[in-house]
C-alpha positions as CSV (number, residue, x, y, z in Angstrom):
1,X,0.0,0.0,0.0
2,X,1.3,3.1,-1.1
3,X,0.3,7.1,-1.4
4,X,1.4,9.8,-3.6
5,X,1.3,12.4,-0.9
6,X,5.2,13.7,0.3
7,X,6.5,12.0,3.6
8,X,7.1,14.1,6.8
9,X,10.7,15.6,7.0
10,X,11.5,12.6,9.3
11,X,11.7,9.8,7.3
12,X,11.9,7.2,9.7
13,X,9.6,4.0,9.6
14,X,6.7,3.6,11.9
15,X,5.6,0.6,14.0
16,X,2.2,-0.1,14.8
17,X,1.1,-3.1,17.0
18,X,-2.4,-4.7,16.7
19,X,-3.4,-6.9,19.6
20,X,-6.3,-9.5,17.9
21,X,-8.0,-12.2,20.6
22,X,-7.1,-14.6,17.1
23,X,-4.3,-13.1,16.3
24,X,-1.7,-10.7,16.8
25,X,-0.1,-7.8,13.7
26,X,2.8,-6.1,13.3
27,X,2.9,-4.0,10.7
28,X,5.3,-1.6,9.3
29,X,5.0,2.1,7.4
30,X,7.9,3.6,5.3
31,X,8.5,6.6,3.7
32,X,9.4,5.7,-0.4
33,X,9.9,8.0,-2.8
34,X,7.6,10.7,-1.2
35,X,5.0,8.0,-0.6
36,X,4.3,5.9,2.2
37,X,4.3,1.9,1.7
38,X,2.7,-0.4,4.7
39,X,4.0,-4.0,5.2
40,X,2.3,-6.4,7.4
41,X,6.0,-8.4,8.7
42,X,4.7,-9.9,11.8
43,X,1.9,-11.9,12.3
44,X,1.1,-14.8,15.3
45,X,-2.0,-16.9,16.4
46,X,-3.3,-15.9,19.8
47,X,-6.3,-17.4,22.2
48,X,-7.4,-17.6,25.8
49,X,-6.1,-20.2,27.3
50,X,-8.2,-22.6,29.5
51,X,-6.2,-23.4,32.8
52,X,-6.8,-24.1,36.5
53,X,-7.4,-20.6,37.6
54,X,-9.9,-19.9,34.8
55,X,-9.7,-18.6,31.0
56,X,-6.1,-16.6,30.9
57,X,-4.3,-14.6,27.9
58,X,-0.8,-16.1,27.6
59,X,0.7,-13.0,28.2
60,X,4.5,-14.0,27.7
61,X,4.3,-15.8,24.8
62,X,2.4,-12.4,23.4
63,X,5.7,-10.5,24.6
64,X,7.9,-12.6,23.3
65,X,6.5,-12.8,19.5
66,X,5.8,-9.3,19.7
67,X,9.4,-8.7,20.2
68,X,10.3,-11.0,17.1
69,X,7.8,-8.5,15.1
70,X,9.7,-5.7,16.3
71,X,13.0,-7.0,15.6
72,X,12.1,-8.2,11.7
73,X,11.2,-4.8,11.4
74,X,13.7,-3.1,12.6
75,X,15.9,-5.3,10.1
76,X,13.2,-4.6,6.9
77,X,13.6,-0.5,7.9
78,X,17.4,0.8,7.6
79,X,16.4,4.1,8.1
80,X,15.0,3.2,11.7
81,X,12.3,3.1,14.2
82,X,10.4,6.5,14.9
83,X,7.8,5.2,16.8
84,X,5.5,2.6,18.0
85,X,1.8,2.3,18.5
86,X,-0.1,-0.6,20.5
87,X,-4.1,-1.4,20.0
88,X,-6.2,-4.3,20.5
89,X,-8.9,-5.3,22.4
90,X,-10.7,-3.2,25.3
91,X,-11.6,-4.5,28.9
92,X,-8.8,-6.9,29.9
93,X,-5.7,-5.8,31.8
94,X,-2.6,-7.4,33.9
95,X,-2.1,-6.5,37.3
96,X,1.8,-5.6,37.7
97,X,3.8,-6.8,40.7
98,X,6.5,-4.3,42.3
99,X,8.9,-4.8,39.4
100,X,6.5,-4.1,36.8
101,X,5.9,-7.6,35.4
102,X,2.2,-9.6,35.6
103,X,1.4,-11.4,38.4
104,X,-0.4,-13.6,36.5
105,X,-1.6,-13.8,33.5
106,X,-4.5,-11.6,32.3
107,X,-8.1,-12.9,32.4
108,X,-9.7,-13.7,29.5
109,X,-13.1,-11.5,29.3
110,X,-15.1,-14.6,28.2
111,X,-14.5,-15.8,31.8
112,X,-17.7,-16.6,33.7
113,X,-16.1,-15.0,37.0
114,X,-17.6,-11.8,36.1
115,X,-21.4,-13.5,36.2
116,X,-21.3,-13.6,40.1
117,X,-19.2,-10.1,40.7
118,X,-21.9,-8.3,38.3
119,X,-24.6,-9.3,41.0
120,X,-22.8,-8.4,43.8
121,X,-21.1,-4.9,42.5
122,X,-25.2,-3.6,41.8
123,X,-25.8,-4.2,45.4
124,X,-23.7,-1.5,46.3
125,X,-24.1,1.1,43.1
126,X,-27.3,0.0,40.5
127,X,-26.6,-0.5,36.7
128,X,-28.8,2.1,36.3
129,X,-26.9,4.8,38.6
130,X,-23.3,2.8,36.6
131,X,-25.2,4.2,33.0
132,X,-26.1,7.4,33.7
133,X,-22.2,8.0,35.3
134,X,-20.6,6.7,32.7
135,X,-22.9,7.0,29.4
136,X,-21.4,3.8,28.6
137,X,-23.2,0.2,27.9
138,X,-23.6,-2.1,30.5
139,X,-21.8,-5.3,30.0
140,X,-20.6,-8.3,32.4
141,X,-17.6,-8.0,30.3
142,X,-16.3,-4.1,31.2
143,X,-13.4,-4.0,32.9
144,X,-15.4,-2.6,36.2
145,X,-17.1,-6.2,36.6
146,X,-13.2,-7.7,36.2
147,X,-11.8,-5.5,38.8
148,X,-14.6,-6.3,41.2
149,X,-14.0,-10.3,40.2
150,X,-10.5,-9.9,42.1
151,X,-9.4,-11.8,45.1
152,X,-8.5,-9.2,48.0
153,X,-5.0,-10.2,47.9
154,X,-4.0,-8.5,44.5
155,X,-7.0,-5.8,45.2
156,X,-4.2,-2.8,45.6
157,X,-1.8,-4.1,42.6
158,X,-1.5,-1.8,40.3
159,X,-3.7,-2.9,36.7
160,X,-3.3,-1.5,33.3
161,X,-5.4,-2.8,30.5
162,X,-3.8,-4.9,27.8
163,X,-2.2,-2.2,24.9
164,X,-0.7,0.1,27.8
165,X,0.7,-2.6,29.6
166,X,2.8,-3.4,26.2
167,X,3.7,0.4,25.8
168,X,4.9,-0.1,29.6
169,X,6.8,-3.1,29.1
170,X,8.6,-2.5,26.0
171,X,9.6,1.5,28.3
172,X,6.7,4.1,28.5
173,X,4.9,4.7,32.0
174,X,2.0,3.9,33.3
175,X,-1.2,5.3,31.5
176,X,-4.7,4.5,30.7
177,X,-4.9,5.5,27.3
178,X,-8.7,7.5,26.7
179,X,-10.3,5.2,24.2
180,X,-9.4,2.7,26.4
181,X,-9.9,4.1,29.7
182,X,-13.8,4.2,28.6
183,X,-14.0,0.6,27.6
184,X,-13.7,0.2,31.4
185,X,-17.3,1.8,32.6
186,X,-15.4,3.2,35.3
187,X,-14.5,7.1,33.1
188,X,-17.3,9.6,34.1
189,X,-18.8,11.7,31.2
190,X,-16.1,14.4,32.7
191,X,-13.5,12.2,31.1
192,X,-12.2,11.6,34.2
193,X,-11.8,8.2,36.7
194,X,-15.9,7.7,38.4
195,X,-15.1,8.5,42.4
196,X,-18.8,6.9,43.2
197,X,-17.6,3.5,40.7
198,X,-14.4,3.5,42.4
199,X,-15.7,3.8,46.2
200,X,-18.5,0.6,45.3
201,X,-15.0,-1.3,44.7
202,X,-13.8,-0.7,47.2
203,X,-10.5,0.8,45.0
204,X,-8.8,4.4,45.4
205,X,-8.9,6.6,42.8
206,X,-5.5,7.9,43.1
207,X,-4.3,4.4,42.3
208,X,-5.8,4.4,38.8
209,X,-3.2,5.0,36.1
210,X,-3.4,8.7,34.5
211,X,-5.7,9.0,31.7
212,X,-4.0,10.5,28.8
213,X,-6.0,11.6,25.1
214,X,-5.0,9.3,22.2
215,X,-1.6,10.2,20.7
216,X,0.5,11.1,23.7
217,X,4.1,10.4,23.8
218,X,4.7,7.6,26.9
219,X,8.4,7.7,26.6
220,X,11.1,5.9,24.7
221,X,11.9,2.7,24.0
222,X,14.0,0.7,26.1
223,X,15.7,-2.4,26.9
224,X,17.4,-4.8,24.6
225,X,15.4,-4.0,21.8
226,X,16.2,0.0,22.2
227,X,20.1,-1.6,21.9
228,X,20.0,-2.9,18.6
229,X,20.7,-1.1,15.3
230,X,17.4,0.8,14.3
231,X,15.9,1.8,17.6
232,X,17.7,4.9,18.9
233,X,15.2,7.5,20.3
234,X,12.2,5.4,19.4
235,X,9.1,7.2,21.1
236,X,6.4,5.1,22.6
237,X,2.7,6.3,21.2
238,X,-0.7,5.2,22.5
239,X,-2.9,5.8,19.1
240,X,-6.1,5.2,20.3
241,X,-5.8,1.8,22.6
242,X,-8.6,0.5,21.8
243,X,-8.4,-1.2,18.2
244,X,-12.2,0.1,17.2
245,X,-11.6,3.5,18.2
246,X,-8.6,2.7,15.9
247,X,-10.6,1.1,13.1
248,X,-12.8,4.7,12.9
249,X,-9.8,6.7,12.9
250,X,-8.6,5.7,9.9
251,X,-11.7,7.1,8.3
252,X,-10.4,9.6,6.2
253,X,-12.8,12.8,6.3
254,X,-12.7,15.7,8.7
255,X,-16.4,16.6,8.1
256,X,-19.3,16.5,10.2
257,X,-22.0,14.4,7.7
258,X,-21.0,10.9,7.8
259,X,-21.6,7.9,10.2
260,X,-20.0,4.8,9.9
261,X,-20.8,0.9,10.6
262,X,-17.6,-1.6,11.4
263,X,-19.0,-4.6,10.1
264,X,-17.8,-7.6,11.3
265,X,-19.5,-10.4,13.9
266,X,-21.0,-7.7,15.3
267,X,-21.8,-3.8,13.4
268,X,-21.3,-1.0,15.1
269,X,-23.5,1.1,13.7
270,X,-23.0,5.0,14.9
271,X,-21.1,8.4,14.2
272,X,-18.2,10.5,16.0
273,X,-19.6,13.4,18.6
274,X,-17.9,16.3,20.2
275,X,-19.6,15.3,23.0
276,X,-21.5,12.3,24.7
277,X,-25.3,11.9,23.8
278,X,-27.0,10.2,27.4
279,X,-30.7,10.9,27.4
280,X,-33.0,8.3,28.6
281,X,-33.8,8.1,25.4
282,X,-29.9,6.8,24.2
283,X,-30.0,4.4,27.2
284,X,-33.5,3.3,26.2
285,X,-32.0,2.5,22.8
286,X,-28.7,0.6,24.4
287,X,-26.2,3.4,22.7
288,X,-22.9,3.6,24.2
289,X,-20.5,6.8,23.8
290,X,-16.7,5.9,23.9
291,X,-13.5,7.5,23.7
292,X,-12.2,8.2,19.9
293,X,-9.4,9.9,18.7
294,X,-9.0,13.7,18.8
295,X,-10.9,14.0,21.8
296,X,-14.2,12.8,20.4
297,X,-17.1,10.2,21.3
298,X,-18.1,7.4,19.2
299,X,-21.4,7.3,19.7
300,X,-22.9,3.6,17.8
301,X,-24.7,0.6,19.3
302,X,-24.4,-3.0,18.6
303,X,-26.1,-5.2,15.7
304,X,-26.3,-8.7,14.7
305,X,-23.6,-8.7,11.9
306,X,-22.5,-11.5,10.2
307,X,-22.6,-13.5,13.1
308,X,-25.7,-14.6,11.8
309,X,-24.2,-16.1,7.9
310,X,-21.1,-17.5,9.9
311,X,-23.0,-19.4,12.0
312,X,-25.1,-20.7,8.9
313,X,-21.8,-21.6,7.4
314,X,-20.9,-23.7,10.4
315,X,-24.2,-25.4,10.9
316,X,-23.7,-26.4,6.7
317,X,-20.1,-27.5,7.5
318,X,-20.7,-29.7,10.1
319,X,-23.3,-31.4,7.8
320,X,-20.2,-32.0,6.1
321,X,-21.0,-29.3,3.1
322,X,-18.9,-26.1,2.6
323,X,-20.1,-23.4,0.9
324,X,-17.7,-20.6,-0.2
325,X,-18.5,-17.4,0.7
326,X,-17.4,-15.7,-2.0
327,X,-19.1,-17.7,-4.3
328,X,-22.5,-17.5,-2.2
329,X,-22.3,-13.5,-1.9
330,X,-22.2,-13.6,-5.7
331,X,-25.0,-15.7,-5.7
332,X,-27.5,-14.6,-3.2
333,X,-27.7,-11.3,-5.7
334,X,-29.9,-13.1,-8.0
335,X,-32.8,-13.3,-5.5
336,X,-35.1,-10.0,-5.1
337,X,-36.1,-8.7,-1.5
338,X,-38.8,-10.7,0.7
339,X,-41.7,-7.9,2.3
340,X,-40.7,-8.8,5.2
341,X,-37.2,-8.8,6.8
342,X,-35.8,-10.8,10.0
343,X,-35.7,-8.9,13.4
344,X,-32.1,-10.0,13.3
345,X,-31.2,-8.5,17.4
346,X,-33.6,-10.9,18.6
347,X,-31.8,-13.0,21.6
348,X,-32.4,-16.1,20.0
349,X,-30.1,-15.3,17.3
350,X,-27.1,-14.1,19.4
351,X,-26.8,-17.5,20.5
352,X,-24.7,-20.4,18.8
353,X,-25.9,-23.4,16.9
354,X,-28.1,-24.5,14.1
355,X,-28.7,-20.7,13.1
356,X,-30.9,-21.7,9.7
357,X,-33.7,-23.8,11.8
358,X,-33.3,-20.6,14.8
359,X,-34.1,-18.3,11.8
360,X,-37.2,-20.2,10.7
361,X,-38.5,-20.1,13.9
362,X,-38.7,-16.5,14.4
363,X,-40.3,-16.3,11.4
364,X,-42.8,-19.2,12.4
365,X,-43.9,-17.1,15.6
366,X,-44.3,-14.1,13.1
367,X,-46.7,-16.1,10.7
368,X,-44.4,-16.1,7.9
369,X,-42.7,-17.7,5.2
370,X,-40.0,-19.7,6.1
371,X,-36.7,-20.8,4.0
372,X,-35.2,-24.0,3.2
373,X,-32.5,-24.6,5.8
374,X,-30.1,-26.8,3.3
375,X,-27.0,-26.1,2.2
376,X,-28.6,-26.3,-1.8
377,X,-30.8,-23.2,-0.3
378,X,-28.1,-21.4,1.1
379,X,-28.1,-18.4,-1.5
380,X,-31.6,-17.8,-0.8
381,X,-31.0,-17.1,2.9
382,X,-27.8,-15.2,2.7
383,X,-30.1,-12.9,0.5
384,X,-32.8,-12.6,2.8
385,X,-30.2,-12.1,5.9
386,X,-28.1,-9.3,3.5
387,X,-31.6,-7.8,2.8
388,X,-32.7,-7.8,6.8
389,X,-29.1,-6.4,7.6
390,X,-29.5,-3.6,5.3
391,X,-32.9,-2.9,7.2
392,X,-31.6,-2.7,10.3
393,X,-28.6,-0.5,9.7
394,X,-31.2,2.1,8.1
395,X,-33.0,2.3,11.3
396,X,-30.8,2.5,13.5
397,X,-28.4,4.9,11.5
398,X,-32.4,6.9,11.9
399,X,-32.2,6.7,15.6
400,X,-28.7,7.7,15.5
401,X,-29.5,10.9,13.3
402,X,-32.7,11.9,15.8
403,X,-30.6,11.4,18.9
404,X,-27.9,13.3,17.7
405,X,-29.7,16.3,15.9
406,X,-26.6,15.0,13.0
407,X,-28.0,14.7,9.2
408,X,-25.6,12.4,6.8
409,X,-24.3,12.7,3.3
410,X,-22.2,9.8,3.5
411,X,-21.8,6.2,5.4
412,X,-18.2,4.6,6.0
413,X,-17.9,0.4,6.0
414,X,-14.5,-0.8,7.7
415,X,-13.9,-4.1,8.7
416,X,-13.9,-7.6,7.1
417,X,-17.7,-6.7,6.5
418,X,-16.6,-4.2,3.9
419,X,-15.7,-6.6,1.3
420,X,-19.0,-7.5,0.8
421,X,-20.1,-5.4,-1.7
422,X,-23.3,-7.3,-2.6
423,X,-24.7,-5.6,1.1
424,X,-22.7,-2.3,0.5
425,X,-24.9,-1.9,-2.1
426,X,-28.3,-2.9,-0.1
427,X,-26.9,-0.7,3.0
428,X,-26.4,1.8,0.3
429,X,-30.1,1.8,-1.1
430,X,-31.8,1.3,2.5
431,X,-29.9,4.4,3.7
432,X,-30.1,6.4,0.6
433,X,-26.4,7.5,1.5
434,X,-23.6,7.4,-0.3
435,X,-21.5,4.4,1.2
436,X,-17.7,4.2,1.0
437,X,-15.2,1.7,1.9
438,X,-13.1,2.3,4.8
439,X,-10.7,-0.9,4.6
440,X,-10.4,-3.8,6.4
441,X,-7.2,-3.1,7.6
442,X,-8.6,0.0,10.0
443,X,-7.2,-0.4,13.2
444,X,-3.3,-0.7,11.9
445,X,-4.1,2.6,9.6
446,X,-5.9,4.6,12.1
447,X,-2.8,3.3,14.2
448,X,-0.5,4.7,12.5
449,X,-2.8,8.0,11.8
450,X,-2.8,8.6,14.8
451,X,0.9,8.4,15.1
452,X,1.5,10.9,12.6
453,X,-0.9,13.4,14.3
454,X,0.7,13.4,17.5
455,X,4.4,13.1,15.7
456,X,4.0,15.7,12.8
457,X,1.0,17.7,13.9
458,X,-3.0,18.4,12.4
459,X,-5.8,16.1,13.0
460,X,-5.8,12.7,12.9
461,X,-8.2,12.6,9.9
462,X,-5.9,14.6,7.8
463,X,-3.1,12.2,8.3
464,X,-6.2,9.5,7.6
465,X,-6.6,11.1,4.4
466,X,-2.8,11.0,3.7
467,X,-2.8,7.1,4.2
468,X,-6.1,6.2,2.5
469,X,-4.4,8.2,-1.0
470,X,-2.4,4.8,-1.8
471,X,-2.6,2.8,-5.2
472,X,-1.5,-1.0,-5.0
């Protein structure tokens, strides 16, 4: 990848880490000719581990590859190292010992501990009370359920969710990242740590790590990597932390008219604000408002996203049939729209498992037409779920657009979901606004955006711009 645009005076490469719960990216931007050129050199499997004391990140082995990343491409870049930038996932964090290391390794947030702590933290502060504090959505998963899951004996360790503690390890100090920081339901509308969340922990505020805005400088790099050839003065940069706050900063367009959706398992269907949006009528809806990058909100709520095909493919699959998705996209454009479409955020279909016979049921309840749930049928329900998808996103894009007071010209599509132009198109026509592309590589680009912002200067979606200008 490649854009025409001149390089900054500096022409040193840039690092940017992406923490995946599948897998892990390091990826690489240089300055050619004038134009910049990013090279995925680093790229490892990751998963929770199942052990003894419950569903852990193997946090050492993560260290240890990512250092191997590093060191490739420090050996691919002559010209050096200028920086690095760490996202990945929100909510999980390591609690450090007194030298700085885990003591342990990180929870997994698909770890049931948080069912029991959930219960117990709402005795002493309701979800209700936790929602209008924080404007953010209530999930067992936030990192506020996590901390209260703690035994008493690491209660006053230090904790620093997932990207930081990376930044931290490889030499920066200790910082909760905004983006980040919000992911946690324990930031207060002020931007600021909750005192009231805190106290119903039965944590100090004072021990929190500083909150600090996306694209601050954390310190340079040090250690044995900072000694080889390639790493002098390398500055350590948290982008935006959190890898979907990441993902919509590489959206390249400093107006005030677009939303976006970041389509993957799961939309995100929403827009960037200036400032959080927490009526009754947002929490009503089940909007969320987190951290982005130049101080603003993004403001979206969850959909059923292709959850929904995946698990159709799966169910096929394991009838011993696979069907190409490619080829089935392609296919299910040859069927015209149903007048009905599925209510596809029903609860029934968050769940795993036999998704084509869980489909027909909802539409047995509603008195309608069902589909053939064979593989030799497939194309027909892919179109009908494409169809319902593109539905949905139109209202709630609506909802977003009364609850903001924001009218759109133009809808952005990043992540894997992107590539599928068949329901671009739909979204587009549903919507009636003019849908772009973001990329699916987002949260690496808005990474490095970022990066650039806080390094040369000028907003984030300038730099955004700057990247997305690239020919093959």
């Amino acid at each position: 990848m490649s854009t025409a645009a001149s390089g900054p005076a500096d022409r040193r490469a840039l690092v940017a880490i992406d923490l995946g719960a599948e897998s892990c990216r390091v990826s690489l931007l240089r300055w050619v000719d004038g134009a910049s050129e990013v090279e995925l050199v680093h790229r490892f499997a990751n998963r929770a581990v199942e052990t003894s004391a419950g569903l852990r990140w193997p946090i050492a082995d993560i260290l240890e590859h990512l250092q191997t990343g590093l060191a490739l491409a420090a050996e691919r870049a002559g010209e050096g190292i200028r920086s690095i930038g760490v996202d990945g996932w929100a909510v999980d964090y390591v609690r450090l010992g007194e030298d700085g290391t885990a003591l342990a390794d990180p929870f997994c947030y698909r770890d049931e501990r948080t069912v029991a702590a959930e219960a117990t933290l709402h005795e002493r502060i309701s979800a209700e009370h936790m929602r209008a504090l924080t404007g953010v959505q209530l999930h067992r998963i936030n990192t506020v359920y996590q901390l209260a899951s703690d035994p008493d004996e690491v209660r006053e360790a230090r904790w620093l969710n997932l990207p930081e503690y990376v930044l931290y390890r490889l030499g920066g100090r200790a910082v909760a990242e905004f983006s980040n920081a919000t992911h946690t339901q324990m930031v207060g509308l002020d931007g600021r740590w909750c005192a009231a969340i805190f106290q119903a922990l039965g944590m100090r505020v004072e021990d929190a790590p500083e909150i600090v805005a996306s694209g601050t400088d954390v310190g340079q790099l040090r250690g044995l990597l900072a000694e080889r050839g390639g790493f002098a003065n390398t500055r350590l940069i948290a982008p935006c932390c959190h890898d979907t706050a990441s993902a919509i900063a590489s959206i390249p367009d400093g107006g005030n008219d677009w939303a976006y959706i970041s389509s993957g398992t799961w939309s995100l269907v929403g827009t960037t604000l200036d400032a959080a949006v927490n009526s009754a009528a947002a929490c009503e809806a089940n909007f969320t408002n987190l951290g982005g990058a130049d101080g603003k909100i993004c403001f979206h709520r969850n959909v059923n996203g292709m959850w929904l095909l995946r698990q159709c493919l799966e169910h096929w699959s394991a009838q011993g049939v696979e069907v190409a998705l490619p080829a089935l996209i392609d296919a299910a454009q040859g069927f015209d729209a149903k007048p009905f479409v599925l209510e596809v955020d029903e609860a029934d279909l968050m769940l795993p498992g036999n998704m084509p016979a869980r489909i027909n049921a909802q539409l047995r309840r509603r008195g309608l037409q069902e589909f053939r749930e064979d593989p030799e049928h497939a194309a027909e329900l892919a179109s009908f779920l494409f169809h319902s998808l593109a539905a949905r996103y139109a209202k709630v894009l609506g909802e977003v657009a009364e609850l903001t007071g924001k009218r759109f010209s133009r809808l952005y599509i990043l992540g894997g979901g992107s590539q599928n132009e068949f329901l671009n198109r739909l979204t587009g026509q549903a919507t009636g606004l003019d849908v772009r592309r973001a990329g699916t590589e987002g949260s690496t680009m808005g990474n490095f955006a970022v990066q650039l912002a806080a390094l040369e200067g000028g907003a984030v979606s300038r730099w955004a711009r700057r990247l997305a200008e690239r020919t093959p």
